[in-house]
C-alpha positions as CSV (number, residue, x, y, z in Angstrom):
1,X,76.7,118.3,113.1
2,X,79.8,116.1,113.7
3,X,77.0,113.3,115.3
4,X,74.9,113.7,112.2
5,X,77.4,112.8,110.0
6,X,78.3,109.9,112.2
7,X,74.7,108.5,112.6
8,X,74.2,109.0,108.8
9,X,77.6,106.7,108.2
10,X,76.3,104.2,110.6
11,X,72.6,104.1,109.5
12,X,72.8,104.7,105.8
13,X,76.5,104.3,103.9
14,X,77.3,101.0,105.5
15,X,73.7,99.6,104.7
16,X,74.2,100.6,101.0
17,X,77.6,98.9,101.3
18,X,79.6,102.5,100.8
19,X,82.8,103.2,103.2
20,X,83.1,99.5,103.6
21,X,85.5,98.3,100.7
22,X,86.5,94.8,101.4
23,X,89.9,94.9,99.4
24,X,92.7,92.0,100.2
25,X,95.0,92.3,103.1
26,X,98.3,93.2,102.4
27,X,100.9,90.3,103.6
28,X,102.6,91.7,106.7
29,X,106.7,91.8,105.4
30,X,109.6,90.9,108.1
31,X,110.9,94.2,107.2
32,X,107.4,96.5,106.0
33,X,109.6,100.5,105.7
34,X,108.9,101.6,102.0
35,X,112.2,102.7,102.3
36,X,113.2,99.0,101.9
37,X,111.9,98.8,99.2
38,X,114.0,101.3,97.7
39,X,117.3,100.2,99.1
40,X,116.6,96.8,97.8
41,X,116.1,97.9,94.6
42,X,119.1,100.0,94.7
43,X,121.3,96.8,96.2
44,X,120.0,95.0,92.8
45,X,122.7,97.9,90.5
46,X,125.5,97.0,92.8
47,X,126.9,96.6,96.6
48,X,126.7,99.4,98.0
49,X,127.5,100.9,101.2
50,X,124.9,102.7,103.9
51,X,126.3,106.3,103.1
52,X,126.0,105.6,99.2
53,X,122.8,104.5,99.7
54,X,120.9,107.2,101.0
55,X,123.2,109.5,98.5
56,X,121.6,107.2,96.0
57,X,118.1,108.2,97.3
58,X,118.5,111.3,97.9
59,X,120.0,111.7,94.0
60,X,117.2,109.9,92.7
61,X,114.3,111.7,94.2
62,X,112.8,109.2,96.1
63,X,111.5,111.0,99.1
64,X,109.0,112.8,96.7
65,X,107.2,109.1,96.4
66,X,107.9,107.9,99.8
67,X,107.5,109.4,102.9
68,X,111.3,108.9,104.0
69,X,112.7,109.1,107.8
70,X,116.8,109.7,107.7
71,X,116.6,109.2,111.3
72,X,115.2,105.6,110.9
73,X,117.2,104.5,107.7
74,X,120.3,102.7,109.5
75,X,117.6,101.1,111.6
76,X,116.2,99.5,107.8
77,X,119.1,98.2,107.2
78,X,120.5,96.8,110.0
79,X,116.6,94.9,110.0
80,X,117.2,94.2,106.3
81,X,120.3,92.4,107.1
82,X,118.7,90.8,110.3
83,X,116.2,89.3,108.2
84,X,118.6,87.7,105.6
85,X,117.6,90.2,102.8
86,X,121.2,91.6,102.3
87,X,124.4,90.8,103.5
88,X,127.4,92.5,104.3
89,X,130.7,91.8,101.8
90,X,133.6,94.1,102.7
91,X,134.1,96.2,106.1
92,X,136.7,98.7,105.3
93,X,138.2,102.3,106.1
94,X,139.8,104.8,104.1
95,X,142.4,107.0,105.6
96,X,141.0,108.8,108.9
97,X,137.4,108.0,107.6
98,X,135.0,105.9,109.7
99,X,134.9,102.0,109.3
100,X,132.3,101.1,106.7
101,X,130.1,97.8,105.7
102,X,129.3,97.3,101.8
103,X,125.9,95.7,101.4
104,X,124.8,93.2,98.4
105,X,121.6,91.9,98.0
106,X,120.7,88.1,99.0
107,X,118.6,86.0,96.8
108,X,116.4,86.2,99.7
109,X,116.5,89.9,99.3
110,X,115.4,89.6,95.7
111,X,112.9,87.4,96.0
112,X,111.4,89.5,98.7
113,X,111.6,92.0,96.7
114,X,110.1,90.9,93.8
115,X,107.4,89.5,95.5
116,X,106.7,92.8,97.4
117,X,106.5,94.5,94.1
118,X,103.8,92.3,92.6
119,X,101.9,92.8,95.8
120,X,101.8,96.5,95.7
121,X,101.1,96.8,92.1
122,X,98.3,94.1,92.0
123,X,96.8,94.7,95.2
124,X,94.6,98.0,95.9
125,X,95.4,99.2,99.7
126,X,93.1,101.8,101.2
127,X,95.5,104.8,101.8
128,X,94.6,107.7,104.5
129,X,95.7,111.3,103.7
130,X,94.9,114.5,106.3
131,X,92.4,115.6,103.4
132,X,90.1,112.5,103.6
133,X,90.2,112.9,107.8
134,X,89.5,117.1,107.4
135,X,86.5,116.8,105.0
136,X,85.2,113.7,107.3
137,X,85.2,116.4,110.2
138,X,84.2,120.0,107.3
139,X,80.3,119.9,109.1
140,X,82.0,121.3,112.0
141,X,82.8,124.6,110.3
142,X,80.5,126.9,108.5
143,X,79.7,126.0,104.6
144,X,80.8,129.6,103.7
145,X,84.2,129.1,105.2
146,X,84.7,125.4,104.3
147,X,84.3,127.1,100.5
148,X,87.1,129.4,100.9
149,X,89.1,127.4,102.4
150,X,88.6,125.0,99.6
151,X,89.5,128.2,96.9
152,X,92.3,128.3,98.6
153,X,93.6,124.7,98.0
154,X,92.3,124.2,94.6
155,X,94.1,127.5,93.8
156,X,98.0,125.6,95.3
157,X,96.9,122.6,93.5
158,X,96.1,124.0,90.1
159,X,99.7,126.3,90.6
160,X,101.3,123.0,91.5
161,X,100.0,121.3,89.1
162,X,101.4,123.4,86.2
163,X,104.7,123.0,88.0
164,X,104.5,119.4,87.8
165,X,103.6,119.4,84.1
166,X,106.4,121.3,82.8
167,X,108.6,119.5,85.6
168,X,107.3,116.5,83.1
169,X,108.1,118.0,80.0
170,X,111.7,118.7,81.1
171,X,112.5,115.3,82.4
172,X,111.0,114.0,79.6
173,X,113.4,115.0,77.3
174,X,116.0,113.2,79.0
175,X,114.5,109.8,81.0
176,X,112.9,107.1,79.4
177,X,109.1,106.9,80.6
178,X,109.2,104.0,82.6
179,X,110.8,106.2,85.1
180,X,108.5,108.8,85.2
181,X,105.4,106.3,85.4
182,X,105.4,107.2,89.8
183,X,105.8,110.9,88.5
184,X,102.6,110.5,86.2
185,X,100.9,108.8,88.4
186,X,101.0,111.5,91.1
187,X,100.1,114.1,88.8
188,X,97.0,112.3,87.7
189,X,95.7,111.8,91.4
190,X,96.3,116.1,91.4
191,X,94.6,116.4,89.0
192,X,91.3,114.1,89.8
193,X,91.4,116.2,93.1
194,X,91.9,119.3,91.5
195,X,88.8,118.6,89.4
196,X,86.7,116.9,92.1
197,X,87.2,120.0,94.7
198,X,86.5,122.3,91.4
199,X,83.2,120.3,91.2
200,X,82.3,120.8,95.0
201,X,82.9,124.3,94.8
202,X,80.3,124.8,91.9
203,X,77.8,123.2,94.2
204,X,78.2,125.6,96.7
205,X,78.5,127.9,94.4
206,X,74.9,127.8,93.0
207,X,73.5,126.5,95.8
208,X,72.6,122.5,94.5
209,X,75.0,121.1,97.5
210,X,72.0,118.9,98.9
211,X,71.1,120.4,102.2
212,X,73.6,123.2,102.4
213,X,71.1,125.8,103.5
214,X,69.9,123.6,106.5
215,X,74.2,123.4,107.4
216,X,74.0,127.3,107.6
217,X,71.3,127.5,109.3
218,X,72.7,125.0,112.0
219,X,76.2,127.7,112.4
220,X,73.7,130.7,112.2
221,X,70.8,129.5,114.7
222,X,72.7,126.4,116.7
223,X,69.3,124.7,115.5
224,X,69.2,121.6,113.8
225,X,67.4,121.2,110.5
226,X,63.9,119.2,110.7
227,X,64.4,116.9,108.3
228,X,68.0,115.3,110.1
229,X,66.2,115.6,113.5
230,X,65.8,111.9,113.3
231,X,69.2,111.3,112.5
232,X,70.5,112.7,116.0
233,X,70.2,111.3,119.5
234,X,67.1,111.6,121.7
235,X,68.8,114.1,124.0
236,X,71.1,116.0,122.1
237,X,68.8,118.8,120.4
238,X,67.7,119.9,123.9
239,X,70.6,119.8,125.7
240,X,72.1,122.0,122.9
241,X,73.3,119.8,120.3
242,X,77.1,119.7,119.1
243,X,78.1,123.2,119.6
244,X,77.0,123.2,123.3
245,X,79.4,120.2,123.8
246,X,82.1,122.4,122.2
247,X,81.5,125.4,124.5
248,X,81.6,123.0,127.3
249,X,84.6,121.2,126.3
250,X,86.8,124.9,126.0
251,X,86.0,125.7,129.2
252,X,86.5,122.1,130.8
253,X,89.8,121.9,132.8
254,X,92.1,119.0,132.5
255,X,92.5,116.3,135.4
């Protein structure tokens, strides 16, 4: 089933120009972390020092928009300041505490920045998420399970969901909107996935899915459907198709 859907992508999306989104590339940045983004903007308030910093991000709840690794934050700024984007303006110590380095911005820094900003707001990036690459790979698993697995997540996403809305509410009482835009803006792709997997569900619910009886029949029988015969390689329905590979590959040894 896997090589069907492959074939299918090859002979059929791409020839009706689907999957193939020509969309502007992104200019590659000197220093391309999110997370520089963030301490750059932060650096734009006031110097700061590394400590403060991640304090400052931590505080502010920016690991819930980007996908932040402590380990590699002192490597960001040590490239930031490589790269001319910030500078250092005081090394000090107080008492027994370590030495530290206060950071400013550079007007090399802001520019950057700015000009990073009007990138990522104008310019539509394809993104990859581990739900795209597991319902690229779903024909490996019977329909019946892929649906319950699929109750399973619309059920989380509607619960977190409802978190997120009176999360909204709350902090809406208190911040000005512009900073709860990113919040909004997550919340809205929730809730378009929320409401596409709801519609996939119906489909297999009442059976219009297009072709979901042959996919059963494929798990139940290891046969191939007649009408996607032509879809598949020469040899693989008689040397036993997909799941035969599988059964081979489990009991393969490693060299």
């Amino acid at each position: 089933m896997r090589i069907l859907v492959y074939e299918y992508l090859k002979t059929s999306l791409l020839e009706r120009g689907l999957g193939g989104e020509v969309i502007e590339m992104a200019e590659r940045r000197k220093v391309g972390n999110l997370m520089a983004l963030s301490l750059l903007t932060l650096l734009t308030e006031r110097p700061m020092y590394p400590y403060e910093m991640a304090s400052e991000l931590r505080g502010r709840g920016k690991d819930q928009s980007i996908k932040i690794n402590w380990g590699s934050f002192y490597t960001v700024v040590q490239n930031l300041e490589k790269y001319g984007f910030i500078e250092a303006v005081n090394v000090g110590r107080e008492g027994r505490q370590p030495e530290r380095t206060t950071y400013q911005i550079t007007e090399a820094g802001l520019a950057e920045l700015k000009d990073w900003l009007r990138e990522l707001l104008s310019v539509p990036e394809r993104e990859y998420t581990r739900f795209e690459a597991a319902l690229g790979e779903a024909a490996v698993l019977p329909p019946d399970e892929v649906a319950d697995l699929l109750r399973r997540r619309l059920e989380a996403l509607d619960a977190t969901i409802a978190e997120h809305q009176e999360g909204m509410k709350t902090w809406g009482a208190g911040l000005p909107r512009l900073f709860l835009i990113e919040s909004e803006y997550h919340l809205a792709l929730r809730q378009a996935e929320a409401e596409w997997v709801r519609g996939l569900l119906q489909e297999f619910t009442d059976g219009t899915f297009p072709g979901l009886d042959g996919w059963r029949h494929f798990h139940e029988t290891g046969e191939f459907p007649a009408d996607l015969m032509p879809l598949i390689g020469p040899g693989t329905a008689q040397e036993g198709g997909p799941q035969a590979a599988a059964r081979e590959g489990d009991g393969a040894t490693e060299t």
